[in-house]
Rosetta silent file (secondary structure, phi, psi, omega in degrees, C-alpha in Angstrom):
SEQUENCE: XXXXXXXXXXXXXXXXXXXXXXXXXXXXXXXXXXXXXXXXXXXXXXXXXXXXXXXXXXXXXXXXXXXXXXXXXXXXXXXXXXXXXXXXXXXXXXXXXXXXXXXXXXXXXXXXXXXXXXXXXXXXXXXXXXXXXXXXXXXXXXXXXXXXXXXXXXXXXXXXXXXXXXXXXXXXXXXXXXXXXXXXXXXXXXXXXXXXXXXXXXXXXXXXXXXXXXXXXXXXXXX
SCORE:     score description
SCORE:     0.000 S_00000001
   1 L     0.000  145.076 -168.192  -10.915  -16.796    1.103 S_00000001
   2 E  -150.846   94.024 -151.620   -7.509  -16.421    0.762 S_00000001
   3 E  -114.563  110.689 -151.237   -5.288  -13.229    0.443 S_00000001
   4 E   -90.031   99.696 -124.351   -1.751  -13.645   -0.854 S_00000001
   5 E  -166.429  172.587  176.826    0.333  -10.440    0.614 S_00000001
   6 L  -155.656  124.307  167.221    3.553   -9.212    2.370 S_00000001
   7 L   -44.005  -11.382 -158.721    3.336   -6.388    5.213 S_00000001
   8 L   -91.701  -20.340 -157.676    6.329   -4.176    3.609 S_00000001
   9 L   -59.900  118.398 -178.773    3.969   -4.192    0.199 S_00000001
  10 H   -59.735  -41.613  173.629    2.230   -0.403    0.078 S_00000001
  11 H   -72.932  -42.464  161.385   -0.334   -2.435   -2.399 S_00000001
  12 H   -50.237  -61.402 -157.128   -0.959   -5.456    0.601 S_00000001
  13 H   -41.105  -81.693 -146.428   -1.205   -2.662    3.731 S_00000001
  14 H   -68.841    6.486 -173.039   -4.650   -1.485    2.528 S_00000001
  15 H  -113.511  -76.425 -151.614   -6.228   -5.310    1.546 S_00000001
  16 H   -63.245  -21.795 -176.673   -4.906   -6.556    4.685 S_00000001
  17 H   -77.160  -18.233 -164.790   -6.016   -3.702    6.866 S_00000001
  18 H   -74.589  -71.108 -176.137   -9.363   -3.415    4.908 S_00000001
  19 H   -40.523  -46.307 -173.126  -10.140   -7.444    6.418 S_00000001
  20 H   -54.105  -88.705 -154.492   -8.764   -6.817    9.350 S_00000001
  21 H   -60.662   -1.127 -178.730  -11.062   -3.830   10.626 S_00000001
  22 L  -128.649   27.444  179.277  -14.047   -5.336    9.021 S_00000001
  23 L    45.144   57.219  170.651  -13.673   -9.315   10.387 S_00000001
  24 L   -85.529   86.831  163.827  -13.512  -10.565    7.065 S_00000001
  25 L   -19.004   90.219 -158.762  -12.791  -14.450    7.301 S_00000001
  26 L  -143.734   87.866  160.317   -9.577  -14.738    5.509 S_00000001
  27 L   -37.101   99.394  165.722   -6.479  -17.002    5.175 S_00000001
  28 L   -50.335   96.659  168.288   -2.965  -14.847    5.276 S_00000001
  29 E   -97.946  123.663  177.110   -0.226  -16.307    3.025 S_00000001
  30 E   -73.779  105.124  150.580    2.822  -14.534    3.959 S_00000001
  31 L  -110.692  123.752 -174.369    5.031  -14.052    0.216 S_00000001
  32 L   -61.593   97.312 -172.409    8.704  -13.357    1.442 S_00000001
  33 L   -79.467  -46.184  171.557    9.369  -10.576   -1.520 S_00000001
  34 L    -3.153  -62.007 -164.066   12.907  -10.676    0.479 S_00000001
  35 L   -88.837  -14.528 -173.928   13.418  -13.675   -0.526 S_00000001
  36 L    76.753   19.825 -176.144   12.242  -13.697   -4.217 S_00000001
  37 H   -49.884  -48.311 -179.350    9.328  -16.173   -2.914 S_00000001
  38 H   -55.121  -36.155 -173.908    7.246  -14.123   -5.670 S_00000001
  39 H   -79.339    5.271 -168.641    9.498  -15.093   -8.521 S_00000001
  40 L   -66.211 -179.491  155.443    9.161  -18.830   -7.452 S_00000001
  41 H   -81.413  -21.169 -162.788    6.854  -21.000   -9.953 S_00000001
  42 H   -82.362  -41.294  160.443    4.968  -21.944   -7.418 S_00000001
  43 H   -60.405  -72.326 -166.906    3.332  -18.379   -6.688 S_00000001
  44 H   -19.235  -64.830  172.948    4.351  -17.354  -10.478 S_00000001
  45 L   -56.682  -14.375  178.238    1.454  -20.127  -11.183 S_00000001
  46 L  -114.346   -3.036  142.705   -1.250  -18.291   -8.905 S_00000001
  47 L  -151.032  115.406  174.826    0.262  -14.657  -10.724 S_00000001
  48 L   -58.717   -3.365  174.458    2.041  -14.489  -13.467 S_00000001
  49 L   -92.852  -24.028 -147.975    2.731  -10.556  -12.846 S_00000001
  50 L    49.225   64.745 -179.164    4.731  -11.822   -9.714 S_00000001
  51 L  -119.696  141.739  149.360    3.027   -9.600   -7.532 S_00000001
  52 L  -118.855  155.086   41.654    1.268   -8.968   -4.423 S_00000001
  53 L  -117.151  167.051  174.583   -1.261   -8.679   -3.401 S_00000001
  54 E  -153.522  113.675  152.885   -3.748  -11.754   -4.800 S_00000001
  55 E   -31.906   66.341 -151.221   -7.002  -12.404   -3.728 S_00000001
  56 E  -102.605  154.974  175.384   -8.650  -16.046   -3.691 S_00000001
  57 L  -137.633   88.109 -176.412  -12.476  -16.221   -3.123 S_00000001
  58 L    47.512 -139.349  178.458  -13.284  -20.224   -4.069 S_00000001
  59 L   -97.446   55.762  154.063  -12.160  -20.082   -7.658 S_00000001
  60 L   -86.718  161.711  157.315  -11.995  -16.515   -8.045 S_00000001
  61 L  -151.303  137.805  176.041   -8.868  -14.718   -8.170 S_00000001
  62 L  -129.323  161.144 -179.978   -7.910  -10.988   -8.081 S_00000001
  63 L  -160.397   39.445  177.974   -4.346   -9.617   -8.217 S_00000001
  64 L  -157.572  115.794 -164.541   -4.848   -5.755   -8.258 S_00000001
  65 H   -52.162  -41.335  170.546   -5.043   -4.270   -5.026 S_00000001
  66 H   -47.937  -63.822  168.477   -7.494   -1.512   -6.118 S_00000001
  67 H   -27.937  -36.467 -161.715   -9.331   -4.318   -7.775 S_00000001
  68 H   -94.710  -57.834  170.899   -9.779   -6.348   -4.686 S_00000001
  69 H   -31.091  -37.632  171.126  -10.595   -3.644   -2.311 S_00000001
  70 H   -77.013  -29.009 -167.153  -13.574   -2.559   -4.289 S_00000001
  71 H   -64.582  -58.336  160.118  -14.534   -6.373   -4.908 S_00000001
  72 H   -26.940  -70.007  142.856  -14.363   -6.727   -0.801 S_00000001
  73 H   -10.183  -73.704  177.413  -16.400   -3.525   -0.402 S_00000001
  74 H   -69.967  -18.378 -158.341  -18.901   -4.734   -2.379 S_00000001
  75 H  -104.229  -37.920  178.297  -18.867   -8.304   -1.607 S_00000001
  76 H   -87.794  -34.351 -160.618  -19.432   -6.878    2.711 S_00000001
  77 L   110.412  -50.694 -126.514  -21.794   -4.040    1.826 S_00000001
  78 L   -53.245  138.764  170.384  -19.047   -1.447    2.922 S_00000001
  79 L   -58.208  -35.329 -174.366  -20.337    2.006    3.002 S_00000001
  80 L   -29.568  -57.843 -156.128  -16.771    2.782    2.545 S_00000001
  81 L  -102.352  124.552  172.777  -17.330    2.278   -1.390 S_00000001
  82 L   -57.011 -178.609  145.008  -20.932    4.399   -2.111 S_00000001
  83 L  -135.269   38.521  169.928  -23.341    3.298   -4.188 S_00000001
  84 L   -84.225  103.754 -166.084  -24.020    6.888   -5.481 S_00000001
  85 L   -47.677  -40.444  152.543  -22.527    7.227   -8.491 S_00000001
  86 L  -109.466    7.362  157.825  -20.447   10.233   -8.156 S_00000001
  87 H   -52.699  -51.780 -158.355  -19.346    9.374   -4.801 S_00000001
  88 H   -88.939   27.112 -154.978  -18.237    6.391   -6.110 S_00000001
  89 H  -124.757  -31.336  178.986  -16.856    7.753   -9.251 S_00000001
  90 H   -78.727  -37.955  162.052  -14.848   10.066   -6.898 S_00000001
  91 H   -50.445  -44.275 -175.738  -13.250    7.430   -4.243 S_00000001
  92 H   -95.308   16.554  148.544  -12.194    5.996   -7.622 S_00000001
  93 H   -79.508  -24.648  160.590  -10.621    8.667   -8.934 S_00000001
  94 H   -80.377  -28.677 -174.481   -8.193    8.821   -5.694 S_00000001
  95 H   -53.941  -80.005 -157.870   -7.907    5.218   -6.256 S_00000001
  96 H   -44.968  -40.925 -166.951   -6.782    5.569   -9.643 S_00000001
  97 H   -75.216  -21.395 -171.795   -4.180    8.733   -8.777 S_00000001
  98 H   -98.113  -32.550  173.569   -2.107    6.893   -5.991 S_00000001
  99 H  -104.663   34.674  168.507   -1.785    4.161   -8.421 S_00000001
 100 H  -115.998  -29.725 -170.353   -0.687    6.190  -11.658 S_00000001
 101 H  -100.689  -64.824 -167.787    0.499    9.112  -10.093 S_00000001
 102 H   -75.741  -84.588 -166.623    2.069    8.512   -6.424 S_00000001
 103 H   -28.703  -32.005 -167.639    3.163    4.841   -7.279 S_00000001
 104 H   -77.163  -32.532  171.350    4.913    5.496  -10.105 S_00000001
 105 H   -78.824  -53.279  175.472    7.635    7.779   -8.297 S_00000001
 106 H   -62.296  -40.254  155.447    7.318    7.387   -4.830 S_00000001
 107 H   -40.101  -78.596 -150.965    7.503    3.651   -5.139 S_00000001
 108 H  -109.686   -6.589  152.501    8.862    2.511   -7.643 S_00000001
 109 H   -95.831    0.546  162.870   11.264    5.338   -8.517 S_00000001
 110 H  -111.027  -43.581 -175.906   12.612    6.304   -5.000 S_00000001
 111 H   -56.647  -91.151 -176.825   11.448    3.355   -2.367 S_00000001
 112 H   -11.747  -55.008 -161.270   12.074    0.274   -4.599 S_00000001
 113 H   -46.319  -49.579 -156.829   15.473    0.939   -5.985 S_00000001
 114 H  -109.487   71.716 -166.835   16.874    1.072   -2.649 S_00000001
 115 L  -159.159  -78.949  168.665   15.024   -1.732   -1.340 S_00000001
 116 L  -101.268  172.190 -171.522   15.131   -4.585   -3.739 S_00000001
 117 L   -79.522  -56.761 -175.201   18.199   -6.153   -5.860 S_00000001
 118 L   -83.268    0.639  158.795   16.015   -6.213   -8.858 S_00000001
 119 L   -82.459    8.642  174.680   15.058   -2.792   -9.450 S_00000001
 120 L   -73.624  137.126 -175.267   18.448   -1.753   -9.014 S_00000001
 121 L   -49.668  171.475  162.036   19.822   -0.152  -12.313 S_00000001
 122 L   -65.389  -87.742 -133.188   22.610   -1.350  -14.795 S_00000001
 123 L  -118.460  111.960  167.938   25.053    1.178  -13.946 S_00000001
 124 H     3.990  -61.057 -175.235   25.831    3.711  -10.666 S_00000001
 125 H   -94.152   -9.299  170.837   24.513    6.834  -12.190 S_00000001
 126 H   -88.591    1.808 -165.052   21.511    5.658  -13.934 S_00000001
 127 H   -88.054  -34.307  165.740   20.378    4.005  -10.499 S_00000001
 128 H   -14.348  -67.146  173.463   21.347    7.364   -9.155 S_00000001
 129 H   -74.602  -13.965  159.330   19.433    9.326  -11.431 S_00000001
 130 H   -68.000  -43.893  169.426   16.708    6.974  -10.907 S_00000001
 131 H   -93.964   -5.011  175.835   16.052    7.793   -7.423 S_00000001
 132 H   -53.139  -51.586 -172.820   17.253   11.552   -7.739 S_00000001
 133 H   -73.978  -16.669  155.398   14.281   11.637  -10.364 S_00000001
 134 H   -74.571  -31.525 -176.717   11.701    9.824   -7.994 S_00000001
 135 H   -53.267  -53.433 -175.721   12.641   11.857   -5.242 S_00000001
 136 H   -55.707  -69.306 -179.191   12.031   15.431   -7.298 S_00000001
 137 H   -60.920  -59.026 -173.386    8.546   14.218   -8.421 S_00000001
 138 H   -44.988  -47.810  151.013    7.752   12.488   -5.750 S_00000001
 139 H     6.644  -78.461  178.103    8.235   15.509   -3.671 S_00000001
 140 H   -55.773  -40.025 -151.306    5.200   17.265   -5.327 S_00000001
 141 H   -84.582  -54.576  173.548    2.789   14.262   -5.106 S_00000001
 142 H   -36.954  -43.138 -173.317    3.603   14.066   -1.371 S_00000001
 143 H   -84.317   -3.531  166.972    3.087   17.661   -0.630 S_00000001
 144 H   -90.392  -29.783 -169.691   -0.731   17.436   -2.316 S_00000001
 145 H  -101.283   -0.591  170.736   -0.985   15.115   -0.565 S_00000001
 146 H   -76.414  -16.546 -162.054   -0.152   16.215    2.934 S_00000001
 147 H   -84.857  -69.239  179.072   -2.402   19.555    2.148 S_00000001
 148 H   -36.329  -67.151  168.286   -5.046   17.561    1.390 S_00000001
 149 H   -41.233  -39.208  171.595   -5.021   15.395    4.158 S_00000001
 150 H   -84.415  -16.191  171.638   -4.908   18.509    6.780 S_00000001
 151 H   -82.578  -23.185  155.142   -8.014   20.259    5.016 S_00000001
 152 H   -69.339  -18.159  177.919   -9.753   17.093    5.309 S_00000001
 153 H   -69.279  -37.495  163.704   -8.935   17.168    8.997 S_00000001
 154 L   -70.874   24.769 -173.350  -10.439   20.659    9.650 S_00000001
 155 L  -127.393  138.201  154.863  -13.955   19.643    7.716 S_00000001
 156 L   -86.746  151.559 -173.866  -16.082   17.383   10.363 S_00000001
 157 L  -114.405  104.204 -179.346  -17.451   14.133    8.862 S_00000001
 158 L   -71.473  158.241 -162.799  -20.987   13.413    9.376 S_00000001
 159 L   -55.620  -22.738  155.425  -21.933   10.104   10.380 S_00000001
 160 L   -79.646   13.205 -148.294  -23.273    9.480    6.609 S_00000001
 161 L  -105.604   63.195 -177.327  -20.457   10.967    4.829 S_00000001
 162 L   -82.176   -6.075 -155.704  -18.669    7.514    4.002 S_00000001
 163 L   -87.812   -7.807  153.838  -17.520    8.471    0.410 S_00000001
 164 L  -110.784   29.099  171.114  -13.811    8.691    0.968 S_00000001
 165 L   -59.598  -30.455 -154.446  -13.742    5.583    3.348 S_00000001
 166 L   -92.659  -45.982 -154.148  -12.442    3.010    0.659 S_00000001
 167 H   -79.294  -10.991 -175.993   -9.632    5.401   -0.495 S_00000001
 168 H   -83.965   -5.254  179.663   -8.429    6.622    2.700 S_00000001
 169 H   -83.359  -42.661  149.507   -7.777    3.392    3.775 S_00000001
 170 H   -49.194  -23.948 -173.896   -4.975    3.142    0.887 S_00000001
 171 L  -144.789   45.290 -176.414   -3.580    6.169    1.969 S_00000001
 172 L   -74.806  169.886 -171.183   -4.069    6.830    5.377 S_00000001
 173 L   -80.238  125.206  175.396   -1.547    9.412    6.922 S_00000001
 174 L   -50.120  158.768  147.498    1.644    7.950    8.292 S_00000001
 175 L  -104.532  143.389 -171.345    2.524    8.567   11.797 S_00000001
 176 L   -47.725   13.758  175.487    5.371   10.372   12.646 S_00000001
 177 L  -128.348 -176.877 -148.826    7.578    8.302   14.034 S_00000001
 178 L  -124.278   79.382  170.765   11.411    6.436   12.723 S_00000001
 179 L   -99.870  -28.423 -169.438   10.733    2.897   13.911 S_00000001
 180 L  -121.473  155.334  177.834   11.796    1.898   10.333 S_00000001
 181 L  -134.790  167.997 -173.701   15.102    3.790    8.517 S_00000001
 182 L   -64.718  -58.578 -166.794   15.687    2.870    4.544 S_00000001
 183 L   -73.832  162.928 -174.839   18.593    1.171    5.815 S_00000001
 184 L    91.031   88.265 -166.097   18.469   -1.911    7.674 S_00000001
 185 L  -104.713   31.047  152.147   16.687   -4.685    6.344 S_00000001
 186 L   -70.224  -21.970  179.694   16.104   -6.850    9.101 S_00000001
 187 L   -74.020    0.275 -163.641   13.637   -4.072   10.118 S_00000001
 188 L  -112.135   -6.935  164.294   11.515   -4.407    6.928 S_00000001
 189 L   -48.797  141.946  160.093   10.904   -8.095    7.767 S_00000001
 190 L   -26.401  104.086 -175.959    7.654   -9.608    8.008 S_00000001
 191 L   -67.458   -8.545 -111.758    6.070   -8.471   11.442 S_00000001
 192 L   162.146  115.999 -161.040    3.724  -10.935   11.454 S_00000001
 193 L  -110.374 -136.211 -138.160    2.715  -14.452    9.985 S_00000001
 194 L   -92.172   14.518 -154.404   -0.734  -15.979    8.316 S_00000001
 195 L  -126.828    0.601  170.290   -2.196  -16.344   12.320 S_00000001
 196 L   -33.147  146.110  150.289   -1.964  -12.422   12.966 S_00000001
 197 L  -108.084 -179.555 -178.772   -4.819  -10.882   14.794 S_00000001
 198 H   -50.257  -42.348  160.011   -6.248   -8.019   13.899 S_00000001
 199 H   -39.729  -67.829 -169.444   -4.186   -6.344   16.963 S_00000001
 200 H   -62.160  -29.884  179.496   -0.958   -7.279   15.519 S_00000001
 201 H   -47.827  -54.289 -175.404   -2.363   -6.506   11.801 S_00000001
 202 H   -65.712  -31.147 -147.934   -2.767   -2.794   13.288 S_00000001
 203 H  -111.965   -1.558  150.880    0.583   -2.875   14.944 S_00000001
 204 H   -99.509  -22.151  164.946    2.547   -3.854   12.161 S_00000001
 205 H   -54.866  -36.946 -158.047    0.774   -1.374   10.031 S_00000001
 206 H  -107.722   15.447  154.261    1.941    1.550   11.788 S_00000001
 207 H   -90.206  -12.468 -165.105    5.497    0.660   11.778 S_00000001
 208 H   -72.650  -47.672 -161.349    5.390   -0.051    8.036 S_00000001
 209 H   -66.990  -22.139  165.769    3.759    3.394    7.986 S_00000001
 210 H   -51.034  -51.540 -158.519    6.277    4.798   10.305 S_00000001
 211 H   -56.533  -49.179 -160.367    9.062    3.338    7.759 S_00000001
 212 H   -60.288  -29.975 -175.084    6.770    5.612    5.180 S_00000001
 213 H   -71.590  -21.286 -171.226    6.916    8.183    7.254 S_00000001
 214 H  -104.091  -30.204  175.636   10.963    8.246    7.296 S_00000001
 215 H   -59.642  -76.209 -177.395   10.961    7.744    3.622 S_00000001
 216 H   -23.636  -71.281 -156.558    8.916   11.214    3.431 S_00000001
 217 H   -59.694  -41.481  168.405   10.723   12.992    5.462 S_00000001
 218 H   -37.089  -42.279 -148.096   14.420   11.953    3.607 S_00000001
 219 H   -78.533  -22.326  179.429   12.112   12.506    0.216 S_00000001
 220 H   -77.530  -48.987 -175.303   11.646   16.300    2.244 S_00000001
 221 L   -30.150  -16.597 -144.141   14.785   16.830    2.765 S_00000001
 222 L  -117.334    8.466 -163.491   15.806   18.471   -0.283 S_00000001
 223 L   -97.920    0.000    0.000   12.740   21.245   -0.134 S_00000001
């Protein structure tokens, strides 16, 4: 097996962390999205979306993070994903909302822009108005989703109660601290290559999540 990924990638964290914590036998391919490694032909031939993350199993292939996570799940047994129908109809219904809902602003209309060369706009004020307008929305999505996340914290979770295992690992709560700022993009390098343990896996996670965490709070600023 073989899972084709980048650490800064929001859709990569939860696939690689998902292997990690459950000793899932895996090759690591490092793709430098820095670098435009994704736009090469030679990944472009194993996804034509130019994306990560992508998923090899023998001659299987997945290339949708959501996608893979449940295939994983299912492929280990994880309780994480029931097999009670509207548990699992509800873990995929969080699934589905971070990537229709969350992604589309907080990503890809506030992170991205000011990240990579090519989502930057044609002109000054549309890229402007591009992240002004992720920023606004995101806003909202963030703040559901901090509320949630502290009323799940007051409810105790009995030892069977697995049905929001798969999705919280997509969305686990940043921690609080500014190891990563927007700017500076030696800090956004790969922490890590395909020989990571599981230690370092965790320990690059929570700076990424850290970065996320500095992202928020800028994305707060304006409330």
């Amino acid at each position: 097996m073989k899972l084709y990924y980048h650490p800064v990638s929001t859709t990569s964290r939860p696939v690689w962390l998902f292997i990690a914590e459950n000793d899932i036998k895996c090759e690591l391919r490092v793709v430098d999205l820095m670098k435009g490694e994704h736009y090469q032909p030679e990944y472009v031939a194993i996804n034509p979306n130019r994306l990560v993350p992508v998923l090899e199993d023998g001659d299987f292939r997945l290339t949708e993070s959501s996608a893979i996570l449940k295939y994983l799940a299912e492929k280990t047994g994880s309780s994480t994903y029931p097999k009670d129908l509207r548990s699992r109809a509800k873990v995929n219904e969080m699934m589905d909302w971070i990537n229709t809902q969350v992604c589309r602003e907080f990503a890809y209309g506030l992170v991205y822009p000011q990240i990579f060369p090519n989502h930057k706009r044609r002109s000054d004020e549309a890229h402007a108005g591009t992240i002004a307008w992720g920023k606004e929305k995101a806003q909202g999505w963030l703040k559901f989703s901090m509320k949630t996340c502290s009323a799940e914290e007051k409810i105790p979770v009995r030892r069977s109660d697995h049905h929001r295992g798969l999705f919280r690992r997509s969305v686990r709560r940043p921690r609080r601290d500014r190891a990563c700022q927007l700017l500076g993009v030696s800090e956004r390098q790969a922490l890590a290559g395909p020989d990571e343990s599981a230690e370092e896996l965790g320990q690059g996670a929570r700076v990424f999540y850290g970065f996320a965490a500095s992202l928020k709070d800028k994305a707060f600023e304006a409330v």
